[in-house]
Each structure stands twice: as structure tokens, then as C-alpha cells.
C-alpha positions in Angstrom: 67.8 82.2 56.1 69.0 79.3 54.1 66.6 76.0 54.0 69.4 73.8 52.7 66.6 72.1 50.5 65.5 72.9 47.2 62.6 70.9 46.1 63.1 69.2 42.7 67.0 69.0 43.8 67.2 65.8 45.6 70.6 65.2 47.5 73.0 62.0 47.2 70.5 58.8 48.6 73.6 58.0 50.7 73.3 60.9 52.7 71.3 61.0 56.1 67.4 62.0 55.6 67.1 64.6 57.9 63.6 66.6 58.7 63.7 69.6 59.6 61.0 72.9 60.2 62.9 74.7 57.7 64.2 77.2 56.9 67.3 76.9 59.5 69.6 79.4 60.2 72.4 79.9 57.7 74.8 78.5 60.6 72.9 75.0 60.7 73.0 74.7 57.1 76.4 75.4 56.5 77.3 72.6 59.1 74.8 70.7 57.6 75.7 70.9 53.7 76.8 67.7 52.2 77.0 65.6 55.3 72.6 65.0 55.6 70.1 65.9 53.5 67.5 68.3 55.0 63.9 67.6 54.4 60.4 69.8 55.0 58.5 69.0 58.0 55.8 67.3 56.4 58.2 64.9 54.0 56.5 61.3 54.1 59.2 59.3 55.2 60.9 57.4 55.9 64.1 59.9 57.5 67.0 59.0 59.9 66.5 61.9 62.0 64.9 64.9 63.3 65.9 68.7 63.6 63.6 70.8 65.6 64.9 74.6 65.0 61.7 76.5 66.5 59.0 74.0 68.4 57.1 72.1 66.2 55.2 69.7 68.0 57.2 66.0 67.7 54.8 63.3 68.8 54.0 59.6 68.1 52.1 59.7 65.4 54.7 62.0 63.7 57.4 59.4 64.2 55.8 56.7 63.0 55.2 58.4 59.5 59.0 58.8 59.3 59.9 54.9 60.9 63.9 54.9 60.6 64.8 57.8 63.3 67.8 57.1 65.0 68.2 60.7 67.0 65.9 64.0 67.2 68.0 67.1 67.9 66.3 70.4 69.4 67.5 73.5 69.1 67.4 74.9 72.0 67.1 73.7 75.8 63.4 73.3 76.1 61.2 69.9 75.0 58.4 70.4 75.7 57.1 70.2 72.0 58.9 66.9 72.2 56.7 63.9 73.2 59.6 62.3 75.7 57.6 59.2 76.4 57.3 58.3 72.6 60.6 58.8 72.0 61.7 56.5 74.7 59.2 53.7 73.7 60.8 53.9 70.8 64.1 53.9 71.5 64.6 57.4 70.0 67.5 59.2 71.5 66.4 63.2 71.9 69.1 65.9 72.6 69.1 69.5 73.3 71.5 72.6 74.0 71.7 72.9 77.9 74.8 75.1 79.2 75.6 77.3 76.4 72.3 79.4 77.0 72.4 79.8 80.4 74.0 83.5 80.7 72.2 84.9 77.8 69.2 84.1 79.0 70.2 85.4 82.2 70.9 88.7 80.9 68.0 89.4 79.5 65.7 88.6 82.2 67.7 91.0 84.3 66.9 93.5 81.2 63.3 92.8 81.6 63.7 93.6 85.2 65.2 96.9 84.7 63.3 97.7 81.8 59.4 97.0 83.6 60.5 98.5 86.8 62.1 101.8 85.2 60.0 101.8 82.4 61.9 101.9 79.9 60.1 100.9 76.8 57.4 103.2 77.6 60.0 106.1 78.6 61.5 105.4 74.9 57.8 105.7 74.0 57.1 108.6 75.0 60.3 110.4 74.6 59.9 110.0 70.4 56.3 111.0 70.7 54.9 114.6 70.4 53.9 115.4 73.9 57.7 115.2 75.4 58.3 119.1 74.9 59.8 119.4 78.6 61.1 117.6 81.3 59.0 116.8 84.1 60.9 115.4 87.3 57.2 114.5 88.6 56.1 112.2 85.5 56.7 108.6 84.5 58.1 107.3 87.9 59.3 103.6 88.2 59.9 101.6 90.8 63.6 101.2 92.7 65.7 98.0 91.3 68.6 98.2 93.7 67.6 97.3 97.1 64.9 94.9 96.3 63.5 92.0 96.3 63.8 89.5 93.4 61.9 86.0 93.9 63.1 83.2 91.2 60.5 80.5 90.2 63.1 77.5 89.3 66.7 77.7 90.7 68.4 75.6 87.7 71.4 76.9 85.5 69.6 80.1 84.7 67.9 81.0 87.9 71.3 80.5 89.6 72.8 82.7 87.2 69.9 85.3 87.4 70.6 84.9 91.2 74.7 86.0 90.5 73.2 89.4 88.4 71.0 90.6 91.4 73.5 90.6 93.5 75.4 93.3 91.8 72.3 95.4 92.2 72.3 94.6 95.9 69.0 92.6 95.3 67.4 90.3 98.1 67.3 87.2 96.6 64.4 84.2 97.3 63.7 81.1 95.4 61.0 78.0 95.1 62.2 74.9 93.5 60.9 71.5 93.6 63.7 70.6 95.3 65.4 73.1 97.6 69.5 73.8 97.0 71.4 74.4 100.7 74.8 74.9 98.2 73.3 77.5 96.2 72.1 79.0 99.0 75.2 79.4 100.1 77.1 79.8 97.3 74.7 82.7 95.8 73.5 84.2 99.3 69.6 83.2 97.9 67.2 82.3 100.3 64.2 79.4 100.2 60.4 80.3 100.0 57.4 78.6 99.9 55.1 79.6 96.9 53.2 81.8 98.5 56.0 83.4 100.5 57.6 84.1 97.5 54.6 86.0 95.7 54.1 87.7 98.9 57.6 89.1 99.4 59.2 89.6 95.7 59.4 92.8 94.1 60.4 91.2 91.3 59.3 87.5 90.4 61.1 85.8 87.7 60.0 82.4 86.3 62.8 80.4 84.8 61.0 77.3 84.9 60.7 74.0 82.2 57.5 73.6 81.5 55.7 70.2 82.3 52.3 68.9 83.3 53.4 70.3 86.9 54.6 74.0 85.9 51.4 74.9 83.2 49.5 77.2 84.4 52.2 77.9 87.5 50.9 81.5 87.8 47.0 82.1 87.7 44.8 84.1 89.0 45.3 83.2 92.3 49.0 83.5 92.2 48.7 87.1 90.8 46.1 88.3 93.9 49.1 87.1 96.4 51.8 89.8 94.7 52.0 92.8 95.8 50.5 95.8 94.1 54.0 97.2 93.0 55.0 93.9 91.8 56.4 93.2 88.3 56.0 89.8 87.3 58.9 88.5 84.3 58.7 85.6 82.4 61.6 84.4 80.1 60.7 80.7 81.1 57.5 79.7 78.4 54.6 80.9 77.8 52.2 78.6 79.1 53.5 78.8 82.6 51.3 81.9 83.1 47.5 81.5 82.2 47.8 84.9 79.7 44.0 86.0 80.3 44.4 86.0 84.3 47.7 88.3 83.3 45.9 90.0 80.6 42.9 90.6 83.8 45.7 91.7 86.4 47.1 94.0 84.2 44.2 95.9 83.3 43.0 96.0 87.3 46.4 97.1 88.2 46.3 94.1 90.5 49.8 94.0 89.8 51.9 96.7 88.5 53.5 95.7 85.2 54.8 92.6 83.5 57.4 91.8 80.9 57.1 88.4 78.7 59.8 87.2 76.7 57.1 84.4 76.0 54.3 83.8 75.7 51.1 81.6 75.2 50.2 81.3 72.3 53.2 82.1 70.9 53.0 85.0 69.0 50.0 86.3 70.9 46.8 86.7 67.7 47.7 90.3 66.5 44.2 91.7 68.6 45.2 90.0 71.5 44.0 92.8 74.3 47.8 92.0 76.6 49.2 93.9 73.5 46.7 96.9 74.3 48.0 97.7 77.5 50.9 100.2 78.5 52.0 98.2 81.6 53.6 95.0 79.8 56.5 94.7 77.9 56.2 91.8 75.1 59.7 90.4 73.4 60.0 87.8 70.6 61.3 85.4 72.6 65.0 86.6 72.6 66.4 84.6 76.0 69.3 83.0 73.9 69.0 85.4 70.9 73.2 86.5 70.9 75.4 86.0 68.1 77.5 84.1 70.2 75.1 82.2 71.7 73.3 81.1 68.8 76.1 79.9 67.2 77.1 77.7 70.2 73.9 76.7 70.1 74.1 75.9 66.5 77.1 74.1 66.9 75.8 71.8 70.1 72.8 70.6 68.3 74.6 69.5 65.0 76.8 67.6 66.9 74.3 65.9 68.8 72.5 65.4 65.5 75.6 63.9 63.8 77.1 61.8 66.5 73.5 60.3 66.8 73.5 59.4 63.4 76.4 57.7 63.7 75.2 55.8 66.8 77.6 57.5 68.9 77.5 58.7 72.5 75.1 62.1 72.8 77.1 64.4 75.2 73.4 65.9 75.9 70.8 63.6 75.7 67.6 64.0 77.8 65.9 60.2 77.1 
């Protein structure tokens, strides 16, 4: 990883102050280098401009130390570590990375699907371990993929395109949105479900949803009792849209049957967290969008966004 800022080595003064949570990948700084000068998260100020590359939290109070921003860019789709409101009161134009995700993230969640129900990682486990000296049709049985049901939390860009995967493995597929889609329904063969219908039904419940004041918290303990025993719940949305120590609870009381996290809250979980005890949840390190090609689409979005802010331009993806 390349910061693109030594300290001591101070850039042209004619160049764009840009702060950053360095380091940045090698793509940003490359497309960075001698058009902006990056700065460390917790330069003084003044700066034109933001770059948010994991999710440091960008509020009021942080803006105000740095006074001239003219655009924040996030890498990434979610902004949630991005006070909205104070960037709008402002006047602060904020931008992310929406479209170029979308299938990536897709993809894994249907890996987290196949991997909790067929238990994979724990298959893999066991298979490298020294008990696995025969094969034993009766041991380590999952649960069937094909044929069931998967119930999306959040039918947006990537729950549609979750919705396109489970119907090549012949999937029923049911969805709760804020608002509900009669062309995707169509379009995708899903069907609509209250809340509860939904944790009732699903074999399978995937959350792909932003978080927001509405969406923290979504699954508790409450929402967890409603699933079925055999359920799997996966999360590739964020973290904080499942409390973790009803999960962690649910888990150990096999009130559900497994889960697999892409996120998580905190994010990482403290290294004696007791989710990362049990053998019925998978745990990745956040790797929705984490392609080659992806990243670098990705990487390419948000220094354009940055750039044509600084310029005053037109944002192709601006949220405020």
C-alpha cells in the first residue's frame, strides 16, 4: 500500500489539499500523484477535500477543522460514516461508488449461502485436521440450497441481483423493502413479504440493506426467535444491522442454525469476541466488493468524483 504522503516531503502549495485515512490502495495513489496532495486524517487544515478509503467517521466537527472542503469522496457505496446533514448544511457535495459493486457483492453473498448451508468452511476444517481418516456418508450434513427458500432484506441494485443468482439454483425467492417493486417482481419472479413473513418462510435470509437510523438493529432478538430452526441468516449489508450479542445468543442456543457475516459490528469483532468461538458462523473481512476488477472500478469512480468536485464540476454520483 502506497500513502502517497511522506511526511517532511510537502507537495507543490498549488496542488489540491486532499485528506485522506491513508494509506490508500496503490490504484488511488497512482491516479492521485501529482494532481492533489494527500494528507493524514488528522492534518489541521485547512484542505479542499476529503477521501474516505475505509469508514472513518466524517462529521461536523471534523469539517469545520479543515474549513475550505469543496467535495468528500467515499470509497465505496455505503455513508453511513458520513454525517449527510452536515455536509448539506454546508454545502459539501459527498459522492460514492454505486453500480460498479453491485455484482460482486452479489456473488459473494450467494457464496455465503452456499458455504453456511453446505458447510463448507467447517468441511475444509475438518478435512485438514487429524480426525478425517475415513469418509463418513453419515457426518457433517448441511442443508439443501437448490429448491429453497431465500428471503432478501432490501431489494436495491444488489438484492435484485442476488435475486438473478437464486434463480439459477431454482430458489423461491421473497423480499421486504420499504417500498415494494411490482417490476421486479415481475422482472425477477421474487415475491413480497411482510417482516415477519419473511423470517418465517426463508431458508435463507440475506440482508443487503443501507444502514440508517431505521435499519440499526433490523435483526434482534426478536427477529431471530421468528426464523426457523434450519435457518441460516447472511449478512453482507453492515454490521450494525444485526444486534451481534442477540446473534452471538442464537447461535449458541441453536435458535437458528448458522450464520455467515461478511460484516460485522464492531468491525473487526475484539479478538475474544465469543461469535468467533462458535462452529456455526462463518466470519469474512468484509470482502462484498473485494475483486480485482471491481476495486479498480471502484478506484477509478471515486477519483473522478473527487476530481471533478474539485474542479466544481458536475458529480455523476452524488448522494447530497
Amino acid at each position: 500500500m502506497n500513502s502517497g504522503f511522506a511526511e517532511g516531503n510537502r507537495m507543490s502549495a498549488e496542488l489540491p489539499r486532499v485528506v485522506a485515512d491513508l494509506p490508500v490502495a496503490d490504484a488511488i495513489a497512482e491516479r492521485l500523484a501529482g494532481r492533489v496532495e494527500l494528507l493524514p486524517w488528522d492534518f489541521p487544515g485547512p484542505a479542499d477535500a476529503v477521501y474516505t478509503f475505509g469508514h472513518p467517521t466524517v462529521d461536523g466537527a471534523f469539517l469545520d477543522r479543515l474549513q475550505n472542503v469543496r467535495v468528500i469522496s467515499n470509497y465505496g457505496v455505503g455513508v453511513d460514516h458520513i454525517d449527510l446533514e452536515a455536509a448539506r448544511q454546508r454545502g459539501i457535495p459527498v459522492a460514492n461508488t454505486p453500480g460498479v459493486l453491485d455484482g460482486a457483492t452479489a456473488d459473494l453473498a450467494m457464496a455465503l449461502v452456499l458455504a453456511v448451508g453446505r458447510r463448507v468452511v467447517e468441511g475444509d476444517r475438518y478435512a485438514r485436521g487429524p480426525h478425517f481418516l475415513k469418509f463418513d456418508p453419515a457426518y457433517m450434513l448441511g442443508q439443501e440450497i437448490h429448491g429453497a427458500t431465500l428471503g432478501i432484506f432490501g431489494l436495491g441494485r444488489i438484492g435484485e441481483q442476488v435475486a438473478l443468482r437464486a434463480r439459477g439454483f431454482d430458489m423461491a425467492v421473497l423480499y421486504h423493502n420499504r417500498h415494494r417493486k411490482p417490476e421486479a417482481e415481475q422482472r425477477l419472479g421474487v415475491s413480497y413479504a411482510s417482516k415477519d413473513e419473511l423470517l418465517t418462510l426463508a431458508d435463507y435470509v440475506v440482508l443487503t440493506l443501507p444502514l440508517s437510523p431505521e435499519t440499526r438493529g433490523f435483526i434482534g432478538a426478536a427477529e431471530l426467535a421468528k426464523m426457523k430452526p434450519t435457518a441460516c441468516l447472511v449478512n453482507v449489508a453492515r454490521g450494525a444491522c444485526v444486534d451481534t450479542e442477540a446473534l452471538t445468543a442464537a447461535l449458541r442456543s441453536r435458535t437458528i442454525l448458522a450464520a455467515a457475516l461478511d460484516v460485522t459490528e464492531p468491525e473487526p469483532l475484539p479478538r475474544n469476541h465469543p461469535l468467533l468461538e462458535l462452529d456455526n458462523v462463518i466470519i469474512t473481512p468484509h470482502l462484498g466488493s473485494a475483486t480485482v476488477q471491481t476495486r479498480l472500478r471502484m478506484a477509478e469512480l471515486s477519483v473522478d468524483n473527487l476530481l471533478t468536485g474539485l474542479r466544481g464540476g458536475e458529480i455523476r454520483h452524488r448522494v447530497v
